[in-house]
VEXVOBA-638378 format. One record per atom (N, C-alpha, C): residue in three letters; x, y, z. Coordinates in steps of 0.001 Angstrom, whole numbers, padded with zeros to 6 digits, always signed. Layout:
AlaXYZ...
//
This chain:
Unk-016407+017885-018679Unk-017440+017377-017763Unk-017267+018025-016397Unk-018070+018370-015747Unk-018512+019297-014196Unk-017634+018524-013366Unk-017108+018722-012396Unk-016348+017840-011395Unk-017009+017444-010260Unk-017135+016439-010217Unk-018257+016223-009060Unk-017401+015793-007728Unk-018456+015136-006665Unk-017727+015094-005297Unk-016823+013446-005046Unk-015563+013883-004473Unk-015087+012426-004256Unk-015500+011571-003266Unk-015556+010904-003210Unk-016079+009726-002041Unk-014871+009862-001173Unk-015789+010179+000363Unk-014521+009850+001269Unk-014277+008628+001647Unk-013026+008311+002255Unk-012648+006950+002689Unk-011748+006403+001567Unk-010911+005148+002412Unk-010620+004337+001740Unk-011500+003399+000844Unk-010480+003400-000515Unk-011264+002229-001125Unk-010458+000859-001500Unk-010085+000066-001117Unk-009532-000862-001075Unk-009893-002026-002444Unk-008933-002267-003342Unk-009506-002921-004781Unk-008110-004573-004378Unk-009250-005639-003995Unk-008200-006848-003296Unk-008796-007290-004867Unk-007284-008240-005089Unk-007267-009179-006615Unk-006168-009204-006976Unk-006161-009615-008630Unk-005134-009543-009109Unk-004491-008352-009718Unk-003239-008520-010210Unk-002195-007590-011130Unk-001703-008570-011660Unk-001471-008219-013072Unk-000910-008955-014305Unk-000285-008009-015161Unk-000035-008773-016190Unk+000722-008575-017531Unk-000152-008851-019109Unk-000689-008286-019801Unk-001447-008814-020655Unk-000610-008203-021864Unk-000681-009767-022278Unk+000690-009832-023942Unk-000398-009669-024720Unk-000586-008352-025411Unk-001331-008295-026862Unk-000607-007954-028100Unk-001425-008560-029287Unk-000221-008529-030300Unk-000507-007328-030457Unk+000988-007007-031492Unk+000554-005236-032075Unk+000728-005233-033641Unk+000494-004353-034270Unk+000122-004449-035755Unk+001396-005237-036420Unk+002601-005502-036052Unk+003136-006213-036504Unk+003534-007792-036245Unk+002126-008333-035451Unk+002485-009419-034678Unk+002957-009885-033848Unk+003827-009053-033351Unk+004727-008996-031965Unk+003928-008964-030971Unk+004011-009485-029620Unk+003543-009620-028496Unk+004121-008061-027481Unk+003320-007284-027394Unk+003146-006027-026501Unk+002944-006333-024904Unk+003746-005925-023687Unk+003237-006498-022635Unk+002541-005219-022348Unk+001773-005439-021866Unk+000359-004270-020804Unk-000028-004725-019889Unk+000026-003338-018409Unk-000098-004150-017384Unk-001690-003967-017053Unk-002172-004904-016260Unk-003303-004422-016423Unk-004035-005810-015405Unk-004935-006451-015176Unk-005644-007177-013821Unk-006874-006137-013822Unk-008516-006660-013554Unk-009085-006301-012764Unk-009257-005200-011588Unk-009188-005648-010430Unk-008931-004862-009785Unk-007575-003923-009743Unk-006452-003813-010132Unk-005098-003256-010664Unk-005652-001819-010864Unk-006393-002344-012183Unk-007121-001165-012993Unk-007722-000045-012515Unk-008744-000815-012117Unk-009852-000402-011302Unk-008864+000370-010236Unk-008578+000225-009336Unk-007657+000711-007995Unk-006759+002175-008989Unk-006558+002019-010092Unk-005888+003439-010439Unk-006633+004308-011370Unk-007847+003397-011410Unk-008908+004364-011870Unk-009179+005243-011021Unk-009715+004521-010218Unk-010364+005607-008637Unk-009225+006265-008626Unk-007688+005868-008239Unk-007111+007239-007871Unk-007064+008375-008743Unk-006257+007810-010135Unk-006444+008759-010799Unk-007578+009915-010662Unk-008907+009854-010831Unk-009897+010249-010154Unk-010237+011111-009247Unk-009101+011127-008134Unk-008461+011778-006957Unk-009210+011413-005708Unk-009725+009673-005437Unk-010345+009137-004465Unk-008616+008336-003642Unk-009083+008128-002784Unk-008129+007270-002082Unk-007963+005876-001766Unk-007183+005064-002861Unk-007566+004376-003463Unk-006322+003179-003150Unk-006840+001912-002740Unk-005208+000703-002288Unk-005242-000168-003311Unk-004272-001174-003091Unk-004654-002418-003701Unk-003799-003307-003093Unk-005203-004383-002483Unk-004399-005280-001889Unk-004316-007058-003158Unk-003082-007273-002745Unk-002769-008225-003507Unk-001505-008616-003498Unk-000927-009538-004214Unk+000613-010206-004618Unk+001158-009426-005604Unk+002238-008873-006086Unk+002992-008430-006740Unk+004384-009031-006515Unk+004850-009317-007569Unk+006208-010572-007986Unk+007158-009091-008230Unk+008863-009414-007229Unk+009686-009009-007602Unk+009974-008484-009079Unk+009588-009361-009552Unk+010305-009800-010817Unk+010540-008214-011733Unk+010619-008240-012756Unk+010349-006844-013612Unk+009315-006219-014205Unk+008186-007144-014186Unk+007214-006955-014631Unk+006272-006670-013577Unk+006709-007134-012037Unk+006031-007082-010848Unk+006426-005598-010640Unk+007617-005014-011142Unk+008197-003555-010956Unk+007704-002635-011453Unk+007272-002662-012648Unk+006220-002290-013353Unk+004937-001716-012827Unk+004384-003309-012423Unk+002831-003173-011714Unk+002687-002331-010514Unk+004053-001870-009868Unk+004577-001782-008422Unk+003798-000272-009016Unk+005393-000127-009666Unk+005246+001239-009901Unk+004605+002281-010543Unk+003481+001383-011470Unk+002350+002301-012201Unk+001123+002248-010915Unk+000831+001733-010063Unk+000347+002027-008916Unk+000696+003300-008345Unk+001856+003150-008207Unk+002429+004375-006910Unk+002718+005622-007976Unk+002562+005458-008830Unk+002632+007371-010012Unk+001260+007444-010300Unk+000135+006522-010213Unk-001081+006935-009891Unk-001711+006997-008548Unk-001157+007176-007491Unk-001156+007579-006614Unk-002052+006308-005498Unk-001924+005365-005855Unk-002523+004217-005328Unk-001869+003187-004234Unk-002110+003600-002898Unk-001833+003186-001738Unk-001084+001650-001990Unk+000042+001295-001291Unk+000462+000267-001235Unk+000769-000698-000241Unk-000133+000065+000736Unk+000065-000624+002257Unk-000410-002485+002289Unk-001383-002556+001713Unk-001851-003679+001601Unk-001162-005045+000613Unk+000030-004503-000253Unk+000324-005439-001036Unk+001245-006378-000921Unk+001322-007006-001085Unk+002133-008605-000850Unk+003010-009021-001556Unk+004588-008879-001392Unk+005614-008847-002580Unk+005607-010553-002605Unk+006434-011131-003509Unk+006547-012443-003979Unk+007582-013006-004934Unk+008082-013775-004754Unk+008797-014302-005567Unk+008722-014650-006747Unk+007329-015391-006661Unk+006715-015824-007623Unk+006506-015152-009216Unk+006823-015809-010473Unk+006562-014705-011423Unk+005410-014179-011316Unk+004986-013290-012408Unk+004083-012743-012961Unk+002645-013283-013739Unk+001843-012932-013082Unk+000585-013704-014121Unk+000442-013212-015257Unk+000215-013748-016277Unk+000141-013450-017883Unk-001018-013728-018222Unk-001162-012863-019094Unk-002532-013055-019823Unk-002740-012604-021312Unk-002881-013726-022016Unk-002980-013483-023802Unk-003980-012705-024032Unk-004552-011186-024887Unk-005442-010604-025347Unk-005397-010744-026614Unk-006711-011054-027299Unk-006997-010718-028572Unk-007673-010553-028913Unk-007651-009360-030042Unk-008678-008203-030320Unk-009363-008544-031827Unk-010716-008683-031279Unk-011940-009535-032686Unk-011213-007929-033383Unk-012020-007644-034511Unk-012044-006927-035465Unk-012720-005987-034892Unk-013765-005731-034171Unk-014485-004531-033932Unk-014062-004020-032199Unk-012782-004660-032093Unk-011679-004001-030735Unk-011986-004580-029658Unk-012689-005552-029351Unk-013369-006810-028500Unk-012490-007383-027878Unk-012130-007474-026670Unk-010827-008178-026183Unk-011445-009546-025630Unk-010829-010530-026111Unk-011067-011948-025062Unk-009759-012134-024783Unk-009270-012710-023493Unk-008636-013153-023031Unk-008062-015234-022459Unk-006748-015408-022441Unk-006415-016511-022121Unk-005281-016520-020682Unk-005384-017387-020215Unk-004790-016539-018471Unk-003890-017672-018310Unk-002313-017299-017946Unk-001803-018352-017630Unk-001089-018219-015950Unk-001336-018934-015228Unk-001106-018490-013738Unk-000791-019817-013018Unk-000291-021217-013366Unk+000024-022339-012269Unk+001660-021379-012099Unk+001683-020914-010875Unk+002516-021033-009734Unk+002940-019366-010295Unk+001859-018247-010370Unk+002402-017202-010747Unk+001842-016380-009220Unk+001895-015102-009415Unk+001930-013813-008573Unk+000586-013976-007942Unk-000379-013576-008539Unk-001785-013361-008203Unk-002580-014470-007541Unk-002470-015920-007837Unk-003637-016986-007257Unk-002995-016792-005854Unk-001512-016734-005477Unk-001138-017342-004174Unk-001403-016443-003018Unk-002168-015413-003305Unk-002634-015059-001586Unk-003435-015839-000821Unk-002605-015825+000748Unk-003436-016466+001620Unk-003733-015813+002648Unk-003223-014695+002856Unk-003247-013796+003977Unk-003282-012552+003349Unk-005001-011926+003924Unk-005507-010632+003997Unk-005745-009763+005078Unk-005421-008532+005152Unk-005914-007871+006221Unk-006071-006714+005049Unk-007544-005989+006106Unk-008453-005156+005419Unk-007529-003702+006293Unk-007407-002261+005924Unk-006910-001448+006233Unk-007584-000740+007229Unk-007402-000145+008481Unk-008274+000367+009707Unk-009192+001439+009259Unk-008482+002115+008159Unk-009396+003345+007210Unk-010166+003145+006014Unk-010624+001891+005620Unk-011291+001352+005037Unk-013132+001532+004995Unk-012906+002446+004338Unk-014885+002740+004016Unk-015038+001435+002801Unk-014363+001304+001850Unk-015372+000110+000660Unk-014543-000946+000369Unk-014990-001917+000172Unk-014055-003106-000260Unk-014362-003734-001657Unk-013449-003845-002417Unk-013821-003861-003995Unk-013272-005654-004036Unk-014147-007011-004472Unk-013727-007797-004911Unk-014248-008102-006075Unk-013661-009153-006615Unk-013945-009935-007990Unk-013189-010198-009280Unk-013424-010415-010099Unk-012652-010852-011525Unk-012078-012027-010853Unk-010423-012364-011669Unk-009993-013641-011558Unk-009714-013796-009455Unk-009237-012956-009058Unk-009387-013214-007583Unk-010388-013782-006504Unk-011657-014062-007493Unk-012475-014769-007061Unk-012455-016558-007705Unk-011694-016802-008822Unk-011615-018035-009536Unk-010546-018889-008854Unk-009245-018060-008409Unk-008246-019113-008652Unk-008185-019398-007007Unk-007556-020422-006745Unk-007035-020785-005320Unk-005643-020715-005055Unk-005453-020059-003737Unk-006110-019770-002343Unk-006858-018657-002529Unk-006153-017569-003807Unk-006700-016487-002991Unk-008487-016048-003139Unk-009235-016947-003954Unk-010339-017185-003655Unk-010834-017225-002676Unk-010765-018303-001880Unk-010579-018283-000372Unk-010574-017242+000590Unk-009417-017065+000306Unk-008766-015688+000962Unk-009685-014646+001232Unk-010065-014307-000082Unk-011071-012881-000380Unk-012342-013147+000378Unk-012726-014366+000085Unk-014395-015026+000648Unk-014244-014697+002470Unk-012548-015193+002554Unk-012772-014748+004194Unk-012755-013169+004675Unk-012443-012475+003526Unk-011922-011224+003787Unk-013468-010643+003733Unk-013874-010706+003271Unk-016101-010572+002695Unk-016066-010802+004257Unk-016383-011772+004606Unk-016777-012419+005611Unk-016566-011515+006647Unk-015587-011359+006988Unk-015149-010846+008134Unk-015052-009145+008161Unk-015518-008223+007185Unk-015623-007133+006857Unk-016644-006336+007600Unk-016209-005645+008632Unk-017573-005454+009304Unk-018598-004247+008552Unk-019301-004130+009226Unk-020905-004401+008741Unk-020866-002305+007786Unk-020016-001710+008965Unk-019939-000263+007895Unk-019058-000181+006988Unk-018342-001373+006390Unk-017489-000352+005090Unk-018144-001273+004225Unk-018650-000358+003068Unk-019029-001245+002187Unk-018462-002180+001503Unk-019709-003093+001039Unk-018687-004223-000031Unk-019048-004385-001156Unk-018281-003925-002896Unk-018415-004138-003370Unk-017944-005298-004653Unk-018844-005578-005236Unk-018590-006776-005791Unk-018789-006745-007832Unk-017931-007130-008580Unk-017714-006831-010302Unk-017335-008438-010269Unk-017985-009216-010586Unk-018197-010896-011135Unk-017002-010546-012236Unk-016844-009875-012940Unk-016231-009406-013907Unk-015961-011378-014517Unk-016642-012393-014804Unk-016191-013685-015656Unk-015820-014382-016335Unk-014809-014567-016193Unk-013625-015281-017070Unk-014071-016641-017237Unk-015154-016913-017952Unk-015645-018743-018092Unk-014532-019554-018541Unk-013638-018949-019453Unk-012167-019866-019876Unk-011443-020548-018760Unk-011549-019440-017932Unk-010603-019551-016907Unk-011196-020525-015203Unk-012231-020920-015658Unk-013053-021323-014398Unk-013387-022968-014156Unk-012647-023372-013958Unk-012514-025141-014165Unk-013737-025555-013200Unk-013980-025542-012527Unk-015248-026166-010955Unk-015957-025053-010966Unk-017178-024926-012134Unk-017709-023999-012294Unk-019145-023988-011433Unk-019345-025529-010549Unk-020109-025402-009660Unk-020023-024443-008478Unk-018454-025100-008183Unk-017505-023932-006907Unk-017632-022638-006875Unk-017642-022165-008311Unk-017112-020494-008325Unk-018653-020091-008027Unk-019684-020690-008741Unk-020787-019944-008611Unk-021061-019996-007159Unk-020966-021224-006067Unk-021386-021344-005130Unk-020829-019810-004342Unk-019480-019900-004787Unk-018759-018694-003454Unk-019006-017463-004119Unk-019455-017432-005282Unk-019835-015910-005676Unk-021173-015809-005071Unk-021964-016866-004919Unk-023466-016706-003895Unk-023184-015992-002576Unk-022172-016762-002056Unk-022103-016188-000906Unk-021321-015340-000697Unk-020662-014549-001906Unk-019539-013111-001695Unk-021282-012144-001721Unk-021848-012297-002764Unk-023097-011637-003287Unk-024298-011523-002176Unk-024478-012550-001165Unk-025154-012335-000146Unk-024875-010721+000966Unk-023113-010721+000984Unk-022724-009700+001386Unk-022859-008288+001113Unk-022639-008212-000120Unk-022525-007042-001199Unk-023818-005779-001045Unk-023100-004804-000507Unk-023873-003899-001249Unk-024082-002768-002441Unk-023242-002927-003084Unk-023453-002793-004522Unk-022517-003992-005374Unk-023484-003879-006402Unk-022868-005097-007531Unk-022595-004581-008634Unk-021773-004847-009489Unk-021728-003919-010736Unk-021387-005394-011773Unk-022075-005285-012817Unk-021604-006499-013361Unk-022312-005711-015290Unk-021206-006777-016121Unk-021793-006504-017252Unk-022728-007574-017915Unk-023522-006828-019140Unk-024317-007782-019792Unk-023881-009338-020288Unk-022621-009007-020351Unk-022152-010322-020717Unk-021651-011463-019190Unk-021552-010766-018130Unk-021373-011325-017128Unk-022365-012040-016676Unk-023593-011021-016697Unk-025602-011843-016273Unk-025987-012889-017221Unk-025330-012719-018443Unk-025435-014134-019560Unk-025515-015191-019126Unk-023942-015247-018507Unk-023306-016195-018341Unk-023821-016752-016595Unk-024039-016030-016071Unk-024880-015886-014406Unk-026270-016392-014485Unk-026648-015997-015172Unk-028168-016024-015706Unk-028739-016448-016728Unk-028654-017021-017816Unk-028511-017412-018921Unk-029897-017624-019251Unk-030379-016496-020543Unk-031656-016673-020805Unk-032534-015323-020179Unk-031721-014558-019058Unk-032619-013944-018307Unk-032444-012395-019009Unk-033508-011196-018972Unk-032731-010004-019061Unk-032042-009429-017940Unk-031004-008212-018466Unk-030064-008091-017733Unk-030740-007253-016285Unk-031456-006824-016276Unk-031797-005929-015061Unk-032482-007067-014227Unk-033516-007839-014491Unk-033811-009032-013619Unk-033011-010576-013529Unk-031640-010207-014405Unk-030530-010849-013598Unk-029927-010289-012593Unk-030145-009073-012600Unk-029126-008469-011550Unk-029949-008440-010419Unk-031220-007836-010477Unk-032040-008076-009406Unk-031572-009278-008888Unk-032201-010385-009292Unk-031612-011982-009012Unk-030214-012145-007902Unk-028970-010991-008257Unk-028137-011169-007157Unk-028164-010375-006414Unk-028929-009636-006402Unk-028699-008335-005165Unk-029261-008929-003861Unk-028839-008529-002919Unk-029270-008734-001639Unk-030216-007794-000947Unk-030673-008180-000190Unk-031975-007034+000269Unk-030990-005588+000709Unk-031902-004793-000272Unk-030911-003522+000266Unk-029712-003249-000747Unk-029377-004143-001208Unk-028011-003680-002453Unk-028719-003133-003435Unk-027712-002779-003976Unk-027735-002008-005610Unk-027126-002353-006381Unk-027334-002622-007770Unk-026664-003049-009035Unk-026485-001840-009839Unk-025738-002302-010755Unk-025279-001231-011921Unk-025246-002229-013301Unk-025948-002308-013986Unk-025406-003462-015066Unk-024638-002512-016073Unk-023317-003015-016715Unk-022379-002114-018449Unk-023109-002429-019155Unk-023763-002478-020316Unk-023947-002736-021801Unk-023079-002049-022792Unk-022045-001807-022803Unk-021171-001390-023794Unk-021183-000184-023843Unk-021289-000282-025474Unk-021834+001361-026067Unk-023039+001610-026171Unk-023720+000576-025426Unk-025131+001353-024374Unk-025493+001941-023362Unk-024285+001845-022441Unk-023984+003038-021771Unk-024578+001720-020315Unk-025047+001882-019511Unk-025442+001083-018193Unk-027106+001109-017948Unk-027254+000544-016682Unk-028256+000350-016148Unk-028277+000275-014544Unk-028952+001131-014040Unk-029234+000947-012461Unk-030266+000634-012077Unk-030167-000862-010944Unk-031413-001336-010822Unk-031253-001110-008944Unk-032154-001238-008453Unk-032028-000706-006888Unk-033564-000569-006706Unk-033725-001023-005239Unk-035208-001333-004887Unk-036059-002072-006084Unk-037361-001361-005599Unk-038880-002016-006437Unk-038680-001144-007546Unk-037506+000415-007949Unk-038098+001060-009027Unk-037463+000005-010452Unk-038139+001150-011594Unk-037853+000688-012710Unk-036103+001055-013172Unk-035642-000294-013859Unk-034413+000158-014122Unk-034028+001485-015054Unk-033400+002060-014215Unk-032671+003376-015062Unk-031479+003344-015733Unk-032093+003869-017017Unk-030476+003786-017747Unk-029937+004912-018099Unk-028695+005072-018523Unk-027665+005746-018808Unk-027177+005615-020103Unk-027346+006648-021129Unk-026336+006732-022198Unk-025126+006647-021986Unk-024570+006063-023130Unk-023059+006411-023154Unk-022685+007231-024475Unk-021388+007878-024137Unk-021326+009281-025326Unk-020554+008214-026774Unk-020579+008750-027163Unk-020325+008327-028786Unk-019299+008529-028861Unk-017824+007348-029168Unk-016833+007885-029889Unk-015975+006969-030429Unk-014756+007136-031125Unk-013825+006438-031894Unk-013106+005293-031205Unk-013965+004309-031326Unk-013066+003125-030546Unk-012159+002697-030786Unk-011163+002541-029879Unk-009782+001803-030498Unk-009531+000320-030001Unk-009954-000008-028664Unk-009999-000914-028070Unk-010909-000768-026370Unk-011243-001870-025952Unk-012584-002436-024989Unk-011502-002897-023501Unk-010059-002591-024112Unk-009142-003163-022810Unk-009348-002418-021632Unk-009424-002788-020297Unk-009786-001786-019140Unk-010788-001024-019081Unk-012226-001087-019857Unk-013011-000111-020092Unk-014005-000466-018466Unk-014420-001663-018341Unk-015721-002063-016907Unk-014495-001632-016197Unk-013303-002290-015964Unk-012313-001601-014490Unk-012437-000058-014159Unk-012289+000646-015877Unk-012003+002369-015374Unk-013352+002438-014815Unk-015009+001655-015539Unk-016173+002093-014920Unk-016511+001952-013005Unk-015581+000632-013235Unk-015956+000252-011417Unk-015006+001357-010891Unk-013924+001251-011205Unk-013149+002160-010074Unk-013649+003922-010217Unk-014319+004350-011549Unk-014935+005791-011440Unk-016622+005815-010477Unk-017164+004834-010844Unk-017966+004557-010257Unk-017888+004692-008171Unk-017351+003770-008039Unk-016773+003677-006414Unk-015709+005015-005951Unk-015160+005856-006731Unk-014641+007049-006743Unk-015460+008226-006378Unk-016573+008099-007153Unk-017792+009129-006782Unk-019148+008786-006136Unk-019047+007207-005519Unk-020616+006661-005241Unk-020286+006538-003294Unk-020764+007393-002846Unk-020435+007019-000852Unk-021595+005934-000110Unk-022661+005270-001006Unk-023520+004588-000109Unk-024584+005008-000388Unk-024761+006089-000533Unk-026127+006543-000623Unk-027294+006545-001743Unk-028809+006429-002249Unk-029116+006420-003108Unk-028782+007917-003713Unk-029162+008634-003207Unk-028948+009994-004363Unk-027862+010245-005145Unk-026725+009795-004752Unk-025138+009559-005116Unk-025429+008918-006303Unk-025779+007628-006032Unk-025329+006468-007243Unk-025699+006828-008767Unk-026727+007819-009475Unk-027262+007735-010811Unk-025939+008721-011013Unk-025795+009842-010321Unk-024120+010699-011027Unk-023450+010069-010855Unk-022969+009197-009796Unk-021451+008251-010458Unk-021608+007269-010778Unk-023003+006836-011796Unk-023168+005886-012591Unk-022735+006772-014210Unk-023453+007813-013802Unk-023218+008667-015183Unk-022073+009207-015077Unk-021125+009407-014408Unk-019837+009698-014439Unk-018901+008184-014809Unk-019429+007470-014352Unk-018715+006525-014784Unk-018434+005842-016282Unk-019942+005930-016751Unk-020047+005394-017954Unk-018989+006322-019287Unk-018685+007706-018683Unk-018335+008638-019155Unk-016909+008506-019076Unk-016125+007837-017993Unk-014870+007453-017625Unk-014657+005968-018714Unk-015462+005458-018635Unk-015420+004056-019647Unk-015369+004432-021178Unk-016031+005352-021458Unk-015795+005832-022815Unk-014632+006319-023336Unk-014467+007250-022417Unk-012528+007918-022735Unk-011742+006775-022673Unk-011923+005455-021779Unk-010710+004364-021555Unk-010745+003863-023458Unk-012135+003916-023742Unk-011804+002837-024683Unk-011388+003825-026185Unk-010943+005187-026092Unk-010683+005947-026716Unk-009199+005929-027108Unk-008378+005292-025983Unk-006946+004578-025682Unk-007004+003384-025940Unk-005722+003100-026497Unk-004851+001562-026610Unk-004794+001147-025152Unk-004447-000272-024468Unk-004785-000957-023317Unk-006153-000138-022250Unk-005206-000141-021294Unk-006232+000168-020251Unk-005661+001261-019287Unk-005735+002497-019720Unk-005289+004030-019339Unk-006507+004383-018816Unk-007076+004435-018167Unk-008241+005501-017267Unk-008065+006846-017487Unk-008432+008040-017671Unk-008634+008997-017772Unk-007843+010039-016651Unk-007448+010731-016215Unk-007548+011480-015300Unk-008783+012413-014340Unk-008735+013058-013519Unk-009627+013981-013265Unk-009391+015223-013907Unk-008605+015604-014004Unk-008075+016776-014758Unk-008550+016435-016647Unk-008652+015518-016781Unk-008573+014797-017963Unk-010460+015263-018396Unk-011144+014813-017628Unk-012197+014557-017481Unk-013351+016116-017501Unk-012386+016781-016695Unk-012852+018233-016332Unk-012919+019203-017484Unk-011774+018901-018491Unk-010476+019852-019200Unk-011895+019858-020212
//
């Protein structure tokens, strides 16, 4: 694939980092590290964007791990927050046709307990969502971090929805209203607008959260995406055809390739929508959640 242009600036991916125990063909529990934004944040670098992640990371060994597959993908660590606290875990299991659902276990782990954010002075985009928008404080946290984000670095926003995981499901929707008021681009999947929207199709769900002036991106799988933006008609995007092995990290590698090659602008966004969808395909070509390289991508 052609190498296209990187987005300058920081991109800052605030959330969680975890551990996801999936079984492996012999029943045994496999740890993989892996979170939302985690992902996403070493997607973009990999990528060769410049790329942080702010969040909690636990001493522990598994926090060493998360530390350090960050920093060999070249993913800024100025922003992260060491802790005592263990590790958040998360059960994966894979339907038959490589489908991951997840089960999240986190009273008194790594990831819910941020309470204190600061955004980086070189900060062009701000990436929130997945479980960092569910759990408390650092729900909170992030909503103030939105808030207070001034008005030129962008903000983007991946609902990415964990309904298992969402107890005061009045709450979450309320503060995702008002993360989404902010946002100027949204990226969310078909199964996310379901559950957001329920009943609606996916491009006039997404419309539905955009804010005057934002842009959406909806995933559909191995349908490749959808970009909806202004009054036009939604545009879609194939996705390439290939041997699935598993769906683990596939929307993270898309958001973080996506925000890797997208600077704000409309003319930008349909190539690093189509670059992205193209980065999501190779993820799910791999076991867990490996993003591709740029070199990878080019070759």
């Amino acid at each position: 694939m052609k190498e296209q242009h990187v987005a300058a600036g920081a991109i800052v991916f605030a959330g969680e980092a975890l551990v996801d125990l999936a079984f492996g063909a012999g029943g045994e529990l496999v740890p993989l590290i892996g979170g939302g934004p985690f992902t996403a944040a070493r997607a973009a670098a990999r990528l060769g964007a410049d790329a942080r992640f702010l969040g909690r990371l636990s001493t522990d060994r598994f926090g060493g791990q998360l530390r350090a597959a960050l920093a060999d993908d070249g993913v800024g660590l100025d922003a992260v927050v060491s802790t005592e606290d263990p590790t958040t875990l998360a059960l994966v299991e894979l339907d038959d046709a490589g489908v991951a659902t997840y089960r999240f276990y986190v009273e008194g782990t790594s990831a819910p307990g941020l309470t204190e954010a600061a955004l980086p002075d070189d900060a062009a985009v701000l990436c929130v969502g997945t479980l960092g928008l569910v759990f408390e404080p650092s729900a909170s946290t992030l909503e103030a971090l939105v808030a207070a984000t001034p008005e030129d670095v962008m903000v983007a926003v991946d609902p990415n929805c964990r309904p298992v995981a969402i107890a005061d499901e009045a709450a979450y929707r309320a503060r995702l209203d008002r993360i989404l008021a902010r946002a100027d681009l949204v990226k969310a999947s078909d199964a996310d607008l379901a559950y957001l929207r329920p009943g609606t199709a996916p491009a006039t769900a997404m419309r539905d959260l955009l804010a005057p002036g934002a842009a959406g991106v909806v995933t559909l799988g191995a349908e490749g995406a959808l970009i909806v933006a202004g009054d036009a008609e939604p545009l879609a995007i194939p996705a390439p055809r290939i041997d699935l092995v598993d769906t683990i990290g596939a929307g993270d590698a898309f958001l973080g390739a996506l925000l890797s090659r997208y600077d704000g602008e409309a003319a930008t966004l349909h190539a690093a929508a189509t670059f992205a969808v193209t980065v999501a395909a190779r993820t799910c070509e791999r076991a867990g959640s490996s993003p591709p390289t740029a070199a990878e991508m080019t070759a």
